[in-house]
C-alpha positions as CSV (number, residue, x, y, z in Angstrom):
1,X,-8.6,-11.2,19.2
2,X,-11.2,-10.8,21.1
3,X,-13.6,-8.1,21.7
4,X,-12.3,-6.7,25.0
5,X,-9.2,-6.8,24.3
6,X,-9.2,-5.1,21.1
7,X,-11.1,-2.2,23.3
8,X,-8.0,-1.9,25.7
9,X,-5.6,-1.9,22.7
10,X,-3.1,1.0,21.9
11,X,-2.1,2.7,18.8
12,X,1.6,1.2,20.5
13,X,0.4,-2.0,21.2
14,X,-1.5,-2.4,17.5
15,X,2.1,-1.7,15.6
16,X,3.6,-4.3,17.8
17,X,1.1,-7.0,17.4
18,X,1.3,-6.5,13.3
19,X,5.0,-7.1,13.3
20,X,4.7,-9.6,15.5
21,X,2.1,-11.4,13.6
22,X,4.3,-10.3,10.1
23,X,7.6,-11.8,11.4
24,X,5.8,-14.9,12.6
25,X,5.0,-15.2,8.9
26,X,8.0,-15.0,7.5
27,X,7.4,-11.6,6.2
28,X,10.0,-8.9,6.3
29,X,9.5,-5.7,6.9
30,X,7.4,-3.4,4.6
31,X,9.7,-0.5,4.1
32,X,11.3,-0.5,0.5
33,X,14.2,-3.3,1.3
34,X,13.4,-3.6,4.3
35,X,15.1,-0.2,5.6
36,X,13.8,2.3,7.1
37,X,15.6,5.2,5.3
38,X,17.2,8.6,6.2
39,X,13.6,10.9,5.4
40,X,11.8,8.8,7.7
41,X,14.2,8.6,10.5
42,X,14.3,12.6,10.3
43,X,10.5,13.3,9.9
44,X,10.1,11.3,13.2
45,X,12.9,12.9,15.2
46,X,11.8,16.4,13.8
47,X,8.2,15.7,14.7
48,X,9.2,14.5,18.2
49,X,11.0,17.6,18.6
50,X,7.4,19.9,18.1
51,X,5.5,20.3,21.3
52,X,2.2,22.0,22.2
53,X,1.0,25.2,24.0
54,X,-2.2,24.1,26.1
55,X,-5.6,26.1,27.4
56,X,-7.3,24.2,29.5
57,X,-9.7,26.9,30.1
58,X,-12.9,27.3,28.4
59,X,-13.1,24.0,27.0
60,X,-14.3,23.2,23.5
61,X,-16.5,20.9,21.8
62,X,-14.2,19.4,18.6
63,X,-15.2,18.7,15.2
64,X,-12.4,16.6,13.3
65,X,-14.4,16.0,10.4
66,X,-12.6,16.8,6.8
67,X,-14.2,17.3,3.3
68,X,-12.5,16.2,0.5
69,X,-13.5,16.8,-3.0
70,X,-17.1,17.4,-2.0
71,X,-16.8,14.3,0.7
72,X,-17.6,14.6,4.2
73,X,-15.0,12.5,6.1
74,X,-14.7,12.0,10.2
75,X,-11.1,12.4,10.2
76,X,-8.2,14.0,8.7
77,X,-6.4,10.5,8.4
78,X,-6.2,8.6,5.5
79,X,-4.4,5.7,3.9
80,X,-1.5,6.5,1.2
81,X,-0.9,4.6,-1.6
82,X,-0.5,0.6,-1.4
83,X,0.5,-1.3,-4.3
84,X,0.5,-4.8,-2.0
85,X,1.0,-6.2,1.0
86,X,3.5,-9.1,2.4
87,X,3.1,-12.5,0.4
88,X,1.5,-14.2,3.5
89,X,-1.6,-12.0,3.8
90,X,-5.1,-12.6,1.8
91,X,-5.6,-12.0,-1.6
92,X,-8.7,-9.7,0.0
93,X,-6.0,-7.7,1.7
94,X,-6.6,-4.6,-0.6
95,X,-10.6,-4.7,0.0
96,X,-9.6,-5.4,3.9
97,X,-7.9,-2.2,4.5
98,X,-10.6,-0.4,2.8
99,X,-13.4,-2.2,4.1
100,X,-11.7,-0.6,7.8
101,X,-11.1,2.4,5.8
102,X,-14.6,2.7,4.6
103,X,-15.9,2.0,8.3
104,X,-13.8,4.5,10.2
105,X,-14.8,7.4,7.9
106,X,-11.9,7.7,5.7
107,X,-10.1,7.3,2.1
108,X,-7.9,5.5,0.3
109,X,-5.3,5.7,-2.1
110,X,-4.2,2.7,-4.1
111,X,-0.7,2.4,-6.5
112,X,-0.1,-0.6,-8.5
113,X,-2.6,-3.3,-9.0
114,X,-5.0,-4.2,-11.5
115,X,-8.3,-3.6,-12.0
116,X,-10.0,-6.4,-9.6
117,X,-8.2,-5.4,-6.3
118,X,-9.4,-1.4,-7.5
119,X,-12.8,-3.0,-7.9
120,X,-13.1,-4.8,-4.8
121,X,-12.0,-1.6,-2.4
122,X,-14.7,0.4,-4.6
123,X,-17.0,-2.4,-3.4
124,X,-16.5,-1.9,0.2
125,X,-17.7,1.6,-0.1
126,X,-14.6,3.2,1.0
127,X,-13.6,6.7,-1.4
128,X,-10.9,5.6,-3.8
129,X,-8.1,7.7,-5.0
130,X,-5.9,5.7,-8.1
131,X,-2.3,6.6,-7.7
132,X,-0.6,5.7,-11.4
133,X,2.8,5.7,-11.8
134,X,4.4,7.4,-14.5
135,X,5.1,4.0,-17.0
136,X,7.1,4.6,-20.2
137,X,3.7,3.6,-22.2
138,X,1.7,6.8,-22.0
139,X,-1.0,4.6,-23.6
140,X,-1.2,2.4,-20.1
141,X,-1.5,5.5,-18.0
142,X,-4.3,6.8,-19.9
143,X,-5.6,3.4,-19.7
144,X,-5.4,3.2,-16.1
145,X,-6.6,7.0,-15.3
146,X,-10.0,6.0,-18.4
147,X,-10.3,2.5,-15.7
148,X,-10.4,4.7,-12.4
149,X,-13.1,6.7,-14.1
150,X,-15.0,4.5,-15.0
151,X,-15.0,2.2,-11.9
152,X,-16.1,5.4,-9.8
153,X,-13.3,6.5,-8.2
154,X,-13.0,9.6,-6.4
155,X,-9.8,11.2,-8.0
156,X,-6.6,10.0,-10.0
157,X,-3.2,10.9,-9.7
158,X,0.3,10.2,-10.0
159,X,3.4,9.4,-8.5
160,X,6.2,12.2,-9.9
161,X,9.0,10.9,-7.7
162,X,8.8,7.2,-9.4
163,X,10.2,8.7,-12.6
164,X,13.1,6.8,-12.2
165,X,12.7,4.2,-10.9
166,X,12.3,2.3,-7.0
167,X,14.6,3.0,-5.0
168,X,15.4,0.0,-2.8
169,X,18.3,-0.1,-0.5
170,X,21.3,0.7,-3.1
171,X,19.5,-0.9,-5.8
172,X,17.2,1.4,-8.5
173,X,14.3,-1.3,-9.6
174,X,11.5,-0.7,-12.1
175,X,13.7,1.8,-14.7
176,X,12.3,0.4,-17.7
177,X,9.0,-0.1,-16.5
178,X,8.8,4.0,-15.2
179,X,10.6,7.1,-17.3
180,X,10.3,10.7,-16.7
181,X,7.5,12.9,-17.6
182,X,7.4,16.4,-19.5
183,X,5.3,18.8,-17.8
184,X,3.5,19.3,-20.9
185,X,2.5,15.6,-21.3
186,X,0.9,16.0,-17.4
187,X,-1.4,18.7,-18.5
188,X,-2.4,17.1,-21.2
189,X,-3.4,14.2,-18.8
190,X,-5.2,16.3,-16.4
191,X,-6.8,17.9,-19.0
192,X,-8.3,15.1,-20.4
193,X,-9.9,13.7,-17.5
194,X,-13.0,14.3,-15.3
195,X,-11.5,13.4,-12.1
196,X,-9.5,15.9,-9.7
197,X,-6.3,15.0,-9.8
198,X,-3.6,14.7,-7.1
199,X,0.5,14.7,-8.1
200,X,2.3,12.7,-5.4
201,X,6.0,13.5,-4.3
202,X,5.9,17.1,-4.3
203,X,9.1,18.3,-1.8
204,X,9.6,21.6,-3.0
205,X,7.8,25.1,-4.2
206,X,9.1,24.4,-7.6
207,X,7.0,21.3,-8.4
208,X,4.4,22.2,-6.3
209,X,3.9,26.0,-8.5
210,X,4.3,24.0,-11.3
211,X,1.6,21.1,-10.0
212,X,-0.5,24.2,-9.7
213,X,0.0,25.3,-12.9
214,X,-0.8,22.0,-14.3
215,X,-3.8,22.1,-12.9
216,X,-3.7,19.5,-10.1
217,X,-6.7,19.6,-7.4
218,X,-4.3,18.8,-4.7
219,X,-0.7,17.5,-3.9
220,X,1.0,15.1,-1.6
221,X,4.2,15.9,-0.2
222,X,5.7,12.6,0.8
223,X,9.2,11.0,0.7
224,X,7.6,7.8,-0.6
225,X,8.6,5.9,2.4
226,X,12.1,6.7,1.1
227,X,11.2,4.7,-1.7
228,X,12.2,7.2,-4.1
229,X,15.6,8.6,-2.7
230,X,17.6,8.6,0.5
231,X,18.1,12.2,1.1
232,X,15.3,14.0,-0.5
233,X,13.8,16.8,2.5
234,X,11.8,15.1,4.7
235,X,8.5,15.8,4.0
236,X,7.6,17.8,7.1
237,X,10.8,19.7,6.7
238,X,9.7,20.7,3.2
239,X,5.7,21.2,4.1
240,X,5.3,24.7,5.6
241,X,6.9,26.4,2.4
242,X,4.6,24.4,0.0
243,X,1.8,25.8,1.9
244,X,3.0,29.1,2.0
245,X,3.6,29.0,-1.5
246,X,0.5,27.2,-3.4
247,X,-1.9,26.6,-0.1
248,X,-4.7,28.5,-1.2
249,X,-4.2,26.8,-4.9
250,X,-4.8,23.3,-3.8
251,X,-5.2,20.7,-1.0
252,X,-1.9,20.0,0.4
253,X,-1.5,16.9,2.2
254,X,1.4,14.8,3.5
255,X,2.6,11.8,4.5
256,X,5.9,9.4,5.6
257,X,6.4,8.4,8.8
258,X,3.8,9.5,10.8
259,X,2.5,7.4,13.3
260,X,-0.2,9.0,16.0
261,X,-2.7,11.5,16.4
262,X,-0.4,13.9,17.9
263,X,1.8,13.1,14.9
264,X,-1.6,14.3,12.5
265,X,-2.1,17.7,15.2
266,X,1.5,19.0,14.2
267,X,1.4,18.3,10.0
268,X,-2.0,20.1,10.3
269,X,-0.8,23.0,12.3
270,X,2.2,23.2,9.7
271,X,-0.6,23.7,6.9
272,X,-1.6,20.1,5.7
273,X,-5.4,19.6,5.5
274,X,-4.8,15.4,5.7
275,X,-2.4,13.2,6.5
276,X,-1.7,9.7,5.4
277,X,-0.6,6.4,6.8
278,X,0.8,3.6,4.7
279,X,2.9,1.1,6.6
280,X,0.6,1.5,9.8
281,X,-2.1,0.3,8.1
282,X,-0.3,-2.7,6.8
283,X,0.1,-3.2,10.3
284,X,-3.2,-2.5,11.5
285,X,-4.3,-5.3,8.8
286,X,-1.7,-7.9,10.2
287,X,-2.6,-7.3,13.4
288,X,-6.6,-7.7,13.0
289,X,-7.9,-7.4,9.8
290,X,-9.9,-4.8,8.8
291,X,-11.1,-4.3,12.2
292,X,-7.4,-3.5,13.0
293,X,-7.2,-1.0,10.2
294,X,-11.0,0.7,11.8
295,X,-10.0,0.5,15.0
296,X,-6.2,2.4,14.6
297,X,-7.7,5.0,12.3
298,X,-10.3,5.9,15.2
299,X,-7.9,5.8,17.7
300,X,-5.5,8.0,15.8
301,X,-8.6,10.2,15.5
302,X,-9.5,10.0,19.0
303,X,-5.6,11.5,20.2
304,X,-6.0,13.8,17.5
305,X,-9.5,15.3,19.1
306,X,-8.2,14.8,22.6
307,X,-5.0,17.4,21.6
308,X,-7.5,19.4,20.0
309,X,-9.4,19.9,22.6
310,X,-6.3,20.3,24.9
311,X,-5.1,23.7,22.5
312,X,-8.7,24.9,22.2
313,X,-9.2,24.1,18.7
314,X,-12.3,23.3,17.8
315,X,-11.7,22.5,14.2
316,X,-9.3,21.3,11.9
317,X,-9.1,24.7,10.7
318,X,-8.3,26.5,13.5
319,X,-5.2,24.5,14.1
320,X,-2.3,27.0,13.6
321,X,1.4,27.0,14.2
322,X,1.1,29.6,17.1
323,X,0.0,26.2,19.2
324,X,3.8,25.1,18.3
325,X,7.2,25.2,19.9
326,X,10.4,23.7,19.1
327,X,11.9,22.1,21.8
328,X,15.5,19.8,21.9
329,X,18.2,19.1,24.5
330,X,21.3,21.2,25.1
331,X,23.5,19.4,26.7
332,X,21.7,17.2,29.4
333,X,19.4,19.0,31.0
334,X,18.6,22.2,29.0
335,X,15.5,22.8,26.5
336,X,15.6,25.7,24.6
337,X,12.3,26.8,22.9
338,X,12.0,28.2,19.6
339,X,8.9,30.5,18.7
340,X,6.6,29.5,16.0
341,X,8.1,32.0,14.0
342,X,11.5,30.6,13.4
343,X,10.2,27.0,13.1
């Protein structure tokens, strides 16, 4: 690719050219069985349905920078767990994606893998968050979370809605590898480590009270890429009640299925404080390496500042659902509007 034409490119244009460059490989696609399932579909038709309020007077000057765990970060965006990408790609695919990671001012969280992939995305300079699934062998998650520490990552956590298992397509993989979790084996866990720690798959005030009480640092709430089951609430569905609930506990963030900078505007006016990509980035990588993965994250950044400056927000923080309204088709002409309120 070359340099003026990765200028020109859009956000659009860089999802195409990665699953065009995947199925010239041979590589399916990277959702769980290769379906896109029922919380993703609804997270993206219920965040198409959210529209802004603009004031174009008085502009601002925009700040989208986000601090995480003592980090200054440029953006809000960062990449969710990946345990591995499609067969065909490098066996530095891990270290690509954080080396564009690192570069575009941003984090990463990693699942499965062992300890040289972790290694090599610490190397790059990126922030590393380890994401460890909740094995049946307590002694292999403690090993993992002692590894993380000791490699110099940034926080540890886990993955609650793996308890039982993969979920792909109408198949349950992994049930003997993964096995539920008493909430008095997870505090002992956080307990005994120096890191913050982040619980992944949090969907409702219940486990996110409890991840609280735990003593968690922060929470994801995700659908897993529908990885985990086909009709748990979609993530954004179930993300304003979180935040009401344990918001000024912990750092909420959230991810599945979000794809743009206008996409990251609305999760953060619902109360997120980040929001992650996963699949884009695998994207981003097939399309151009980790200059792909930089190049999406600042683009994504880039609509995201442009909105903000659209709504007069100058920082992430003063992103609020006022700015929001509900808007979907009656028939075929009428829109009705909702107020924030009653979102």
């Amino acid at each position: 690719m070359s340099e003026m034409s990765e200028k020109h490119l859009t956000i659009s244009q860089i999802y195409e050219r990665g699953k065009e460059n995947l199925e010239k490989s041979g590589a399916h696609w990277i959702y769980p069985g290769g379906k896109v399932g029922p919380p993703v579909k609804a997270n993206r038709e219920y965040l198409d349905s959210l529209f802004f309020e603009p004031k174009f007077f008085d502009p601002v000057e925009v700040d989208t920078s986000f601090t995480f765990h003592g980090i200054k970060l440029k953006t809000p965006v960062f990449c969710s767990p990946i345990s591995s990408t499609p067969a065909h790609m490098s066996e530095t695919s891990i270290a690509d994606i954080a080396r564009g990671i690192a570069s575009a001012g941003a984090f990463i969280m990693l699942g499965i893998g062992g300890s040289s992939e972790l290694q090599s995305a610490i190397d790059t300079g990126a922030p590393v968050v380890k994401i460890v699934k909740p094995y049946r062998r307590s002694d292999l998650i403690y090993e993992k979370i002692r590894d993380a520490e000791n490699r110099g990552c940034v926080a540890v956590g886990m993955d609650i809605d793996h308890f039982y298992g993969v979920l792909r397509v109408d198949r349950l993989d992994m049930t003997e590898t993964f096995s539920p979790q008493q909430t008095v084996e997870l505090k002992q866990l956080i307990s005994q480590t120096r890191l913050p720690f982040i619980i992944k798959g949090v969907l409702s005030i219940s486990d996110a009270e409890k991840a609280v009480q735990l003593g968690a640092s922060a929470i994801v709430v995700s659908n897993h890429g529908s990885g985990a089951f086909d009709f748990s609430v979609p993530s954004m569905i179930a993300l304003p009640k979180i935040v009401s609930s344990v918001g000024d506990k912990l750092t909420v963030l959230v991810d599945t299925g979000f794809q743009t900078g206008n996409d990251v505007f609305k999760a953060l006016a619902f109360g997120a404080k980040a929001v992650g990509f996963a699949n884009s980035m695998l994207l981003a990588l097939a399309a151009n390496g980790s200059k792909g993965v930089e190049l999406l994250i600042n683009l994504i950044t880039a609509e995201l500042r442009r909105t903000m400056a659209a709504t007069g927000c100058p920082s992430l923080s003063s992103i609020n659902r006022q700015i929001i309204a509900k808007c979907f088709p009656q028939g075929s002409n009428l829109w009705k509007e909702i107020s924030a309120d009653n979102l």
